[in-house]
KOLPATI-569942 format. One line per field, with one value per residue (C-alpha): residue in one letter; x, y, z. Coordinates in steps of 0.05 Angstrom, whole numbers, plus 5000, padded with zeros to 4 digits. Example, Ala and Ser with C-alpha at 12.3 -4.5 7.8 and 13.67 -1.06 7.14 Angstrom:
BEGIN
resn = a|s
c1 = 5246|5273
c2 = 4910|4979
c3 = 5156|5143
END
This chain:
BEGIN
resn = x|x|x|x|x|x|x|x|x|x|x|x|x|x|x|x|x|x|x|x|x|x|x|x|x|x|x|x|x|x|x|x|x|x|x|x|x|x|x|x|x|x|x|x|x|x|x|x|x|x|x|x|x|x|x|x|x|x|x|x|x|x|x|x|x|x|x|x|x|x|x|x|x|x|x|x|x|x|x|x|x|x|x|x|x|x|x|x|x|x|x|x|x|x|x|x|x|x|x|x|x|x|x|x|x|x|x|x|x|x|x|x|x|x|x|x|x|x|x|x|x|x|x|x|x|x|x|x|x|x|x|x|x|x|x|x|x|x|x|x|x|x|x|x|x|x|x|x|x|x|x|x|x|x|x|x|x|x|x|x|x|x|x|x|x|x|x|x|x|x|x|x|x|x|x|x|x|x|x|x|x|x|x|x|x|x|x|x|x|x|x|x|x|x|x|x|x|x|x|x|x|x|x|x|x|x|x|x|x|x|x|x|x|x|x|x|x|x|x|x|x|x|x|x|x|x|x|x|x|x|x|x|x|x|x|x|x|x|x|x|x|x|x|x|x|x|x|x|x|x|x|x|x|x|x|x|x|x|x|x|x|x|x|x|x|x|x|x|x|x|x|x|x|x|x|x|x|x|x|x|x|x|x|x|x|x|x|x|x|x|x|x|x|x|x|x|x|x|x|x|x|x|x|x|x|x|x|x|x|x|x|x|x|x|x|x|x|x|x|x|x|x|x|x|x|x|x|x|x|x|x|x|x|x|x|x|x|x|x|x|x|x|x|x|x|x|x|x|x|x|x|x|x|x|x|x|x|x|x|x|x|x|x|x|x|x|x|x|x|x|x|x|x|x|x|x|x|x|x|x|x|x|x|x|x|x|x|x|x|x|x|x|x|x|x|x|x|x|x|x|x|x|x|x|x|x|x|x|x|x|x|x|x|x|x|x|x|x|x|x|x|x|x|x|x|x|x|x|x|x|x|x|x|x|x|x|x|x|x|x|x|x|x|x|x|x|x|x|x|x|x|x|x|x|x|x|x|x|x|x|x|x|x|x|x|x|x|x|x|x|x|x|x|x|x|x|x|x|x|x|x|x|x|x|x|x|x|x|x|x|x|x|x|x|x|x|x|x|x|x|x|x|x|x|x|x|x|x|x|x|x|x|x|x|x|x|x|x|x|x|x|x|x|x|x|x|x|x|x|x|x|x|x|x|x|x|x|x|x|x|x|x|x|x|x|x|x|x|x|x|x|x|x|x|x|x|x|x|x|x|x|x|x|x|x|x|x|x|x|x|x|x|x|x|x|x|x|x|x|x|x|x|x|x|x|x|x|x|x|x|x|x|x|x|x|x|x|x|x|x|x|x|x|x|x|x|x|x|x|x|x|x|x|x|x|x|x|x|x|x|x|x|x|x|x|x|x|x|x|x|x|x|x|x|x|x|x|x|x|x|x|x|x|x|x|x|x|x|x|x|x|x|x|x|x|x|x|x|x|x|x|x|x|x|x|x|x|x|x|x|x|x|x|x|x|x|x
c1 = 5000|5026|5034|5025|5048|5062|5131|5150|5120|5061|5079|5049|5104|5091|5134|5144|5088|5104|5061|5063|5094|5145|5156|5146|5180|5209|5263|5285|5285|5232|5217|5181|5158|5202|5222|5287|5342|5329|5256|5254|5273|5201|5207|5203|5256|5242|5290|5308|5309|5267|5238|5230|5300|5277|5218|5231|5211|5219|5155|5115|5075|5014|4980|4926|4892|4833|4864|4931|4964|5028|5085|5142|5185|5247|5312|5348|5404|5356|5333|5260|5240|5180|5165|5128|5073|5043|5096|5100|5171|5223|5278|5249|5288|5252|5207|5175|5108|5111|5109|5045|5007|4937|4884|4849|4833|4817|4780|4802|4767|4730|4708|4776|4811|4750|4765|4840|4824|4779|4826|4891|4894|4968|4999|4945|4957|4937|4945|4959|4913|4856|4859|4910|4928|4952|4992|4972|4902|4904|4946|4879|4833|4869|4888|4818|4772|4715|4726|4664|4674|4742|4705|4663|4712|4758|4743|4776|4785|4775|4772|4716|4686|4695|4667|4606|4597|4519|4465|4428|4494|4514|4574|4569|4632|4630|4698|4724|4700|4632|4609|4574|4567|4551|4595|4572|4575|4641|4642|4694|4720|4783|4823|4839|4906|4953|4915|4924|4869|4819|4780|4723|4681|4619|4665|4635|4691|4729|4765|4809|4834|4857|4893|4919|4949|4977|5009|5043|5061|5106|5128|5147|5198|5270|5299|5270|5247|5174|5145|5104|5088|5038|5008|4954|4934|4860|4822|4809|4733|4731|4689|4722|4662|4701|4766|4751|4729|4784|4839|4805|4810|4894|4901|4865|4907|4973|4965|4953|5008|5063|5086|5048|5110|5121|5049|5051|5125|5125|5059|5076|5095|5013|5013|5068|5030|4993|4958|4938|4915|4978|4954|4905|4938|4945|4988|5023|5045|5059|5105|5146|5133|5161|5220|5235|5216|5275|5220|5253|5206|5206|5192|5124|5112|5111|5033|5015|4954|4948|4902|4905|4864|4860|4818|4758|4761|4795|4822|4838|4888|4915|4971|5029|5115|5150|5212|5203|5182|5236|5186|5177|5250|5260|5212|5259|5218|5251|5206|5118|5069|5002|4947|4890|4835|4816|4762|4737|4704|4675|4657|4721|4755|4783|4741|4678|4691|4706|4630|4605|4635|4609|4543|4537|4561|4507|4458|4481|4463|4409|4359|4414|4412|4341|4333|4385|4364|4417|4429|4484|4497|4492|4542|4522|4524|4483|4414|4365|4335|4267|4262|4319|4281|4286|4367|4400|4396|4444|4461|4523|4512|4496|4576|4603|4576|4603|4672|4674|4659|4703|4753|4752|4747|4800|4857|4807|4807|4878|4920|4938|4892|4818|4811|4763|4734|4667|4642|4654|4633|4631|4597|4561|4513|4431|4378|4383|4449|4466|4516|4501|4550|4531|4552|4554|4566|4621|4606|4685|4666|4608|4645|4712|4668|4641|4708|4725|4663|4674|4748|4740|4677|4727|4779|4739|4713|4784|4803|4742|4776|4836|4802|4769|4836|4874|4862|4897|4969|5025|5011|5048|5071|5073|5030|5059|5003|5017|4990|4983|4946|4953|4888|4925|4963|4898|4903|4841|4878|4941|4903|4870|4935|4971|5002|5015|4943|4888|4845|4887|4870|4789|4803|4840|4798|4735|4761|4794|4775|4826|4882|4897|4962|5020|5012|5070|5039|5080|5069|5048|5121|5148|5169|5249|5269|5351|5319|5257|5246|5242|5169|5124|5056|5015|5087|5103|5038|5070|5148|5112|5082|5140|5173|5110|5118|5141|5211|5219|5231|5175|5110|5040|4994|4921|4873|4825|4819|4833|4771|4729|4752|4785|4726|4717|4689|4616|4607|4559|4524|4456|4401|4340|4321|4307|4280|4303|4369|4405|4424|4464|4470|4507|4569|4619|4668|4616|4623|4599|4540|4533|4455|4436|4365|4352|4289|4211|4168|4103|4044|4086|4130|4205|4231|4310|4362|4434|4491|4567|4579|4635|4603|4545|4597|4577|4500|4463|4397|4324|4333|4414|4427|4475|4425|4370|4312|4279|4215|4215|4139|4132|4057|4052|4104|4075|4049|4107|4158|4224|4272|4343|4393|4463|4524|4537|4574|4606|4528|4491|4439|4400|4342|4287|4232|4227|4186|4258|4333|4328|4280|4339|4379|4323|4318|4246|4244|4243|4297|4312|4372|4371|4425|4445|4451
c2 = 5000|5072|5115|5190|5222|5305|5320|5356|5418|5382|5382|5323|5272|5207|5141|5078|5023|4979|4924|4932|4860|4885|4938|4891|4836|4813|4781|4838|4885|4934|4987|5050|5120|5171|5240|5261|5286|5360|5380|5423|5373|5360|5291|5229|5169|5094|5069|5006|5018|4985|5046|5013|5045|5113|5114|5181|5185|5261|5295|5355|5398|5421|5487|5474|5540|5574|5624|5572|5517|5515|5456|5450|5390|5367|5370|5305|5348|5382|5444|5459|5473|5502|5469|5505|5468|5470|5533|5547|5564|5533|5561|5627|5648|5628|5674|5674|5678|5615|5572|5604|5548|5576|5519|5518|5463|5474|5422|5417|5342|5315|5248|5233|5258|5210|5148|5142|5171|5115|5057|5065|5067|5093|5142|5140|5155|5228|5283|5348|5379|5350|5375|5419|5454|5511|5561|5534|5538|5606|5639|5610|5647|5709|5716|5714|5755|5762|5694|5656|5588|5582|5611|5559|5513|5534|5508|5552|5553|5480|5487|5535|5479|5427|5466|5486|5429|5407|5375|5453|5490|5447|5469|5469|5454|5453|5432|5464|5406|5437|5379|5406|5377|5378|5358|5320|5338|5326|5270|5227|5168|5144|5095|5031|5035|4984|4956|4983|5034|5001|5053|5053|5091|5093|5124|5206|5253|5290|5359|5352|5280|5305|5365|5319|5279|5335|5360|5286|5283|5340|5307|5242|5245|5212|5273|5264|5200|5176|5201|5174|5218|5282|5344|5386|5445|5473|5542|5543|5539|5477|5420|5351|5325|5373|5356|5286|5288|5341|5286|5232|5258|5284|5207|5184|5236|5233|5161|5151|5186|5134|5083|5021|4974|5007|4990|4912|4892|4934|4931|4940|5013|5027|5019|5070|5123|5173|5240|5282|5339|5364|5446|5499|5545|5603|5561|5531|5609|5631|5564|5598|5671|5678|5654|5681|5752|5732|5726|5677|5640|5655|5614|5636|5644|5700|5708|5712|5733|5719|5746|5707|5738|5693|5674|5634|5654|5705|5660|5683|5648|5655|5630|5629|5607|5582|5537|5470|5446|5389|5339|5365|5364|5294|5270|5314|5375|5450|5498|5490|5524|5516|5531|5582|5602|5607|5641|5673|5700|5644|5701|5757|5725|5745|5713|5718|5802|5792|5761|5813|5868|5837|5829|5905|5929|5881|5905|5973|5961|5918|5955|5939|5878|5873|5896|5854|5789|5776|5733|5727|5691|5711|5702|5653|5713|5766|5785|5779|5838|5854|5812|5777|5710|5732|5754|5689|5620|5569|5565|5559|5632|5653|5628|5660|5729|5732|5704|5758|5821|5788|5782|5859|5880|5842|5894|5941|5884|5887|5947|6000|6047|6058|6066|6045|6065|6089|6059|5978|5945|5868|5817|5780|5714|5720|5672|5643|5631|5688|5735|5816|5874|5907|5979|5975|6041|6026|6065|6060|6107|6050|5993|6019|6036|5961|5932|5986|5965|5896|5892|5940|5889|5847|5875|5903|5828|5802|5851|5831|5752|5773|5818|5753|5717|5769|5748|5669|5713|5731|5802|5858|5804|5853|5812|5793|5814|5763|5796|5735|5708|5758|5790|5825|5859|5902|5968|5973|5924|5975|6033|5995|5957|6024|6039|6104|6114|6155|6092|6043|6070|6077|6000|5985|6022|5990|5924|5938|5994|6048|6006|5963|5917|5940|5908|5888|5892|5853|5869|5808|5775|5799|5768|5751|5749|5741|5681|5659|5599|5643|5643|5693|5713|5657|5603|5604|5563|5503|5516|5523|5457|5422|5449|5418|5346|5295|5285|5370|5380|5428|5408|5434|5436|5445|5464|5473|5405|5376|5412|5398|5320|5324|5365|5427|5478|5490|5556|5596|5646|5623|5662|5699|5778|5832|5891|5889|5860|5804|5762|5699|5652|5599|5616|5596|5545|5532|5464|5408|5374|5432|5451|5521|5567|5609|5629|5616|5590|5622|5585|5528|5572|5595|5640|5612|5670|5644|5676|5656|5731|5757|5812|5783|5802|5877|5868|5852|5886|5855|5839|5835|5800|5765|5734|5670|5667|5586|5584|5529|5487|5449|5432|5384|5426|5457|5522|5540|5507|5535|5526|5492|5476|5442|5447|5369|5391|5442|5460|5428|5435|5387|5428|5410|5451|5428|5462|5457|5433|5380|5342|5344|5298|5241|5242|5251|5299|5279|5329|5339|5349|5408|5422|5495|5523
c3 = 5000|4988|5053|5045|5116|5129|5145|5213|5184|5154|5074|5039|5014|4982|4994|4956|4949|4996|5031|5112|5121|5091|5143|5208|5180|5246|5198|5167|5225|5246|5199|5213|5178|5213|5197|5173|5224|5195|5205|5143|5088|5061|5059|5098|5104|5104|5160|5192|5267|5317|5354|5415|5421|5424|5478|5523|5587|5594|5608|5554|5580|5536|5542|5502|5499|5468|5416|5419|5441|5477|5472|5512|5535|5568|5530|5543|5582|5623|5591|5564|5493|5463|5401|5331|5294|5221|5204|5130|5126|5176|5147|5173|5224|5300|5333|5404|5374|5330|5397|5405|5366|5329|5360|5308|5241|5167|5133|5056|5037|5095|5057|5035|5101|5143|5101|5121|5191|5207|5170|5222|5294|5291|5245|5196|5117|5118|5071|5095|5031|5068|5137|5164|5231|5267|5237|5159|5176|5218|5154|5103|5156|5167|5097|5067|5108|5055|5027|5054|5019|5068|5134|5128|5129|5186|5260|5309|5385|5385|5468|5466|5425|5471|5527|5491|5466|5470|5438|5437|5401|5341|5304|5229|5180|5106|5069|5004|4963|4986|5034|5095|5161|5234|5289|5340|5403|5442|5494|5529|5486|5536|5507|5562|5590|5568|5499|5431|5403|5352|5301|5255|5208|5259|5307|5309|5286|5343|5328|5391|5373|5310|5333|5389|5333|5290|5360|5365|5296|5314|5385|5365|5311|5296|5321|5382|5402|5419|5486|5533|5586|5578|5617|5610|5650|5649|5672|5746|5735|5692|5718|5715|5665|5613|5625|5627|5550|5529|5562|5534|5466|5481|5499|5431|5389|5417|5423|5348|5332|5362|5309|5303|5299|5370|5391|5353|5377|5445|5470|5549|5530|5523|5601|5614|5567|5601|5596|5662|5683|5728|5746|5735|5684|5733|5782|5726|5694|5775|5775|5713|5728|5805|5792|5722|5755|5804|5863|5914|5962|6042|6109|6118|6045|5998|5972|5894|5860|5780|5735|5675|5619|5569|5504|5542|5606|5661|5716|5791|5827|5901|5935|5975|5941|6007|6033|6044|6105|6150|6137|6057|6058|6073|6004|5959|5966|5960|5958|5952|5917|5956|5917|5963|5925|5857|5820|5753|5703|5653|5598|5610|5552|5486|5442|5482|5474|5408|5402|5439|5388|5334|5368|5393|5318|5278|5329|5312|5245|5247|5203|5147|5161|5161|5093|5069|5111|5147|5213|5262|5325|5404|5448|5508|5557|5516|5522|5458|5428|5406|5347|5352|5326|5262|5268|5309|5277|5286|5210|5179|5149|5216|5237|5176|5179|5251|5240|5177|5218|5278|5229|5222|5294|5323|5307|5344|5410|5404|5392|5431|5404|5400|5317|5271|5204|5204|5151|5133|5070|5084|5040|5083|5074|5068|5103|5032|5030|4975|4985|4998|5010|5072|5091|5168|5204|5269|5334|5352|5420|5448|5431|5469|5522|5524|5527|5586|5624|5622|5638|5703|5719|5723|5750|5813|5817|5829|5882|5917|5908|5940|5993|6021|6018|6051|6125|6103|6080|6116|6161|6117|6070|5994|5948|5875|5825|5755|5700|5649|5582|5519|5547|5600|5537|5528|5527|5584|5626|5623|5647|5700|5733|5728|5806|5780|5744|5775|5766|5818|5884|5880|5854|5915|5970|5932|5953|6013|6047|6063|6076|6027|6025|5987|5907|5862|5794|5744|5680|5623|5612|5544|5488|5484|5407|5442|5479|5440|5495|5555|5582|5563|5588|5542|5540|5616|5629|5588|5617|5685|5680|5671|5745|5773|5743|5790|5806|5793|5872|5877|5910|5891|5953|5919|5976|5934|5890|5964|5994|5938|5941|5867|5842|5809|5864|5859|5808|5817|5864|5890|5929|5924|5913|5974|5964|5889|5892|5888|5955|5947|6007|5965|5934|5889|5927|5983|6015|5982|6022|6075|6079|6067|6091|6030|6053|6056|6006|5986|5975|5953|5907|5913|5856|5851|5825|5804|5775|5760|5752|5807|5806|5857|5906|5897|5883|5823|5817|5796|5711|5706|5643|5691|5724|5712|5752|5757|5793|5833|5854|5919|5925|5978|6022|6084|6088|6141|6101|6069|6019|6036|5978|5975|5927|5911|5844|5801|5779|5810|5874|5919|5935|6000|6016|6097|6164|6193|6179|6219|6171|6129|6172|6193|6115|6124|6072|5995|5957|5885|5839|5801|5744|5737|5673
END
């Protein structure tokens, strides 16, 4: 059979026909596919060399991020490395921003790409002309903005994806041959430790996998050897059901892409190959950060607060650097990181403002669009408009006239300055699926002001974090502020972490009242050209990790996956309204299986407000868009009865309606389980 692989950076080669016995022919030594000693020869050697003889037990660290994906791995003299994937050119000279890996696909021939996909386990035959990765696939989206018939066929921030993922928001793909499809949604397919992986075509197509794979491809080569050992970190707020799925589809992936003469001749590797979830990627960039900013650790511990502003999500973290103790000592322990308190904001990310731009400017212009029938999509945290039935559809259209005008107003996101024309022409799709050039007028003024009120939201939401930590840290003890993620590059974020600015004290006597401890703000680590492996603010997550693996002689004290019994911490604000505004009893962290009063029913009825908003903490009034109201129906409760709910997951409540708590215990009272959403 003929065997058509990518190179290390992904260029299609073909090699000889040759019949697979003739490549595990035990008596003519074991022959594998492997890439050439020089990644940048676009071709691929047929060698004989049993590669047994290059299994690594070094440890990578992946980053895998929302925007992109982060590699980095042990040299075998000790150092760390940050690795490049799908770059056009690798004779071009290295840059710090290549390791930043786009996480996103571009689908090219689905049928043909499925067919080989689903005919090997390991290393199947694929062609890089069919589905690509990463930097190939971000340059086709970036480089054709107005190009529809290649939007449609690009699937970016793959995590976001994963998250999402449900049965209610269906993703919709359609390749350049014109074949359209919808993904299924994502769920946990682990492979079982120890035997080899087994595929078909009924098995439902998995984005992840395949990136997984692509990131492999680029792992395990000659020049390297074939690893075994893996690490992901995740957002603090991340419930283990998710990560779950997104490690079962890493182990799939990076799995697949080991040789099968490896798998068939040295089968007991499969039980040394593994994939976990190590640290939240706050604590992970903190682990790089501290001591990269030359921040030694002390006796009692120095404390460290990181804002990580990423693509998905905005992720608080708390804790404390410190010495090891005698007893720490004696296991090979130097210094700890223990992990306080973490926290968040699920919709503070890049991409999630980017979606909120593009929904305030087609809203902005939504007698245009009317004329023209156009639709667009909602982000999950927006409110519909009058109307809005006729605007939002999940249709592939829908997708593409929203990646097209996000396409435009990224720059705006991202640079320093506040500029946009005030007048756009876009071609954009119709209900019908024809194209129409719109003229959409940009209100540059509201939508800066949108991005300002929603990064000072939350801002002031992780002071008020910190505020509740404060009494746990050392007395007097200066606090290390991390700035991290590319999000905390903003221009808003500047202006609002400024020590200097006239915005920084109201922020601090806000949270703290009018002493406040004293702040170190570090700045977002920059990028090194000099030193192109030094961590940055989106690479020191990855290089981080790998000071936390075992055998590193740093220990990672998680109080919070220890309080929570290995579970995500329960997420959301819970409560009821007085006198117009919002009054949480539950909050996010509160004890799983600890009964809590939230108040009286009436006439059988309790109206149930909940929030994952941090910004509960400083009162939500009566309508928030931040807030969902369930009405809740006991009809056989008492007339004297109340309402009593417990946190028994990330989201979700056992609620009671009870004359008194101690019905709760004699388990006399009959309690449901209600999921929050």
């Amino acid at each position: 059979m003929a065997y058509e692989l990518p190179s290390i950076d992904h260029t299609p080669c073909r090699l000889p026909q040759l019949d697979r016995a003739q490549l595990t022919d035990p008596e003519k030594g074991l022959w594998e596919l492997w890439g050439t000693e020089t990644p940048d020869l676009k071709r691929m050697e047929l060698v004989a060399r049993d590669p047994g003889r290059d299994i690594q037990r070094r440890a990578v660290a992946i980053d895998f991020g929302t925007s992109s994906t982060v590699v980095a791995m042990d040299t075998a003299s000790g150092a760390r490395e940050l690795l490049r994937i799908g770059v056009r050119d690798f004779y071009e000279p290295v840059k710090p921003s290549q390791f930043e890996n786009p996480t996103m696909l571009e689908c090219l021939h689905f049928e043909a790409f499925a067919a080989a996909w689903a005919t090997d386990a390991y290393r199947p035959a694929l062609n890089w002309d069919w589905m690509r990765a990463a930097h190939e696939a971000q340059a086709s989206f970036r480089d054709n903005p107005g190009d529809t018939n290649i939007l449609s066929s690009i699937l970016p921030r793959l995590k976001q994806w994963a998250f999402r993922s449900n049965e209610h928001r269906r993703v919709r793909l359609t390749d350049r041959e014109g074949h359209a499809m919808e993904l299924a949604p994502h769920t946990e397919r682990n492979p079982v430790r120890g035997q080899p992986l087994a595929v078909s075509s009924t098995d439902p197509f998995d984005p992840v996998e395949l990136y997984a794979w692509y990131l492999g491809m680029a792992i395990n080569w000659r020049g390297r050897g074939l690893f075994l050992k893996y690490y992901l970190s995740f957002p603090v707020k991340y419930e283990r059901a998710v990560k779950e799925r997104i490690l079962a589809s890493f182990r799939r992936g990076l799995q697949r892409s080991l040789p099968h003469t490896l798998v068939e001749h040295h089968p007991q590797v499969l039980n040394e190959f593994e994939v976990n979830d190590l640290a939240s990627e706050p604590a992970a960039y903190a682990a790089a950060a501290l001591p990269h900013l030359g921040v030694q650790p002390s006796d009692e511990g120095v404390p460290y607060a990181v804002f990580d502003f990423g693509g998905g999500t905005t992720d608080f973290d708390f804790g404390l650097l410190r010495w090891a103790t005698p007893d720490e000592e004696a296991k090979g322990y130097e210094q700890v990181f223990e992990h306080l308190a973490s926290s968040g904001d699920n919709f503070l990310g890049g991409e999630n403002l980017i979606e909120h731009l593009v929904y305030e400017s087609f809203l902005h212009n939504v007698e245009v669009l009317r004329k023209e029938r156009i639709q667009f999509t909602m982000p999950m945290d927006a409110v519909p408009f009058a109307g809005s039935e006729a605007f939002l559809a999940p249709t592939q259209a829908a997708q593409t006239n929203t990646i097209m005008l996000a396409a435009k107003l990224r720059p705006f996101l991202e640079s320093d300055k506040p500029e946009l024309p005030s007048q756009l022409k876009l071609d954009l799709i119709d209900a019908n699926g024809q194209k129409k050039t719109c003229e959409l007028a940009l209100d540059t003024k509201a939508l800066d002001a949108l991005l300002a009120k929603r990064m000072r939201d939350g801002v002031e939401a992780f002071f008020l974090e910190l505020a509740k930590l404060r009494p746990e840290l050392p007395v007097n003890a200066p606090i290390h502020l991390l700035l991290a993620g590319n999000g905390s590059r903003s221009r808003h974020i500047k202006v609002l972490f400024d020590s200097e600015g006239t915005l920084w004290k109201p922020l601090l006597t806000q949270a703290f009242g009018e002493s406040p401890p004293d702040i170190v703000v570090h700045a977002p680590l920059p990028m090194d050209e000099a030193n192109p492996h030094a961590p940055t603010t989106k690479t020191g997550v990855a290089l981080g990790l790998l000071s936390l693996v075992p055998g590193e002689n740093t220990l990672l004290l998680n109080h919070v996956q220890t309080r929570h019994k290995g579970q995500a911490p329960f997420a959301w604000f819970a409560g009821r309204l007085r006198r117009k505004n919002f009054e949480p009893t539950l909050s996010p962290g509160a004890t799983y299986g600890r009964w809590q009063e939230l108040g009286p029913l009436q006439q059988g009825v309790f109206n149930l407000f909940v929030t994952t908003s941090p910004r509960a903490q400083a009162g939500l009034p009566e309508g928030h868009p931040e807030l969902k109201k369930h009405r809740l129906d006991f009809p056989a409760a008492p007339a004297e009865a109340r309402f009593f709910a417990r946190a028994t997951g990330p989201h979700t409540l056992e609620l009671v309606a009870a004359t008194d708590i101690s019905e709760l215990d004699d388990g006399s009272a009959t309690s449901i389980i209600f999921l929050l959403k």
